[in-house]
C-alpha positions, -999 to +999 in steps of 0.1 A: +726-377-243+759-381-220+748-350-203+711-361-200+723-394-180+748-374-160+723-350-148+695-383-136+724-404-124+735-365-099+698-365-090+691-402-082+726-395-066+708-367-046+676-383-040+691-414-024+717-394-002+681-372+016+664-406+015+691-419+039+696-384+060+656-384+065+660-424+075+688-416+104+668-387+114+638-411+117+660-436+136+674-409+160+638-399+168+623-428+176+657-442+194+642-454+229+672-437+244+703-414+242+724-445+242+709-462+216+709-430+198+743-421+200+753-457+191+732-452+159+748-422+151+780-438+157+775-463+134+760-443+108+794-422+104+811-459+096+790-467+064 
């Protein structure tokens, strides 16, 4: 059972970590300029 909640706790683990990439990507995109993007970026790489 330890290795059952292991492996859901490494995928939830997973599944939030792309949920967040796709989210910056999303921001970047739409960012209404390369400032604003970069200071996104920038502030991503603090959290």
């Amino acid at each position: 059972m330890t290795t059952l909640r292991s492996v859901l706790a490494r995928h939830r683990s997973h599944r939030d970590q792309h949920r967040n990439e796709r989210a910056l990507g999303h921001a970047l995109a739409s960012a209404p300029t390369v400032e604003s993007a970069h200071e996104i970026a920038v502030l991503a790489t603090r959290r």
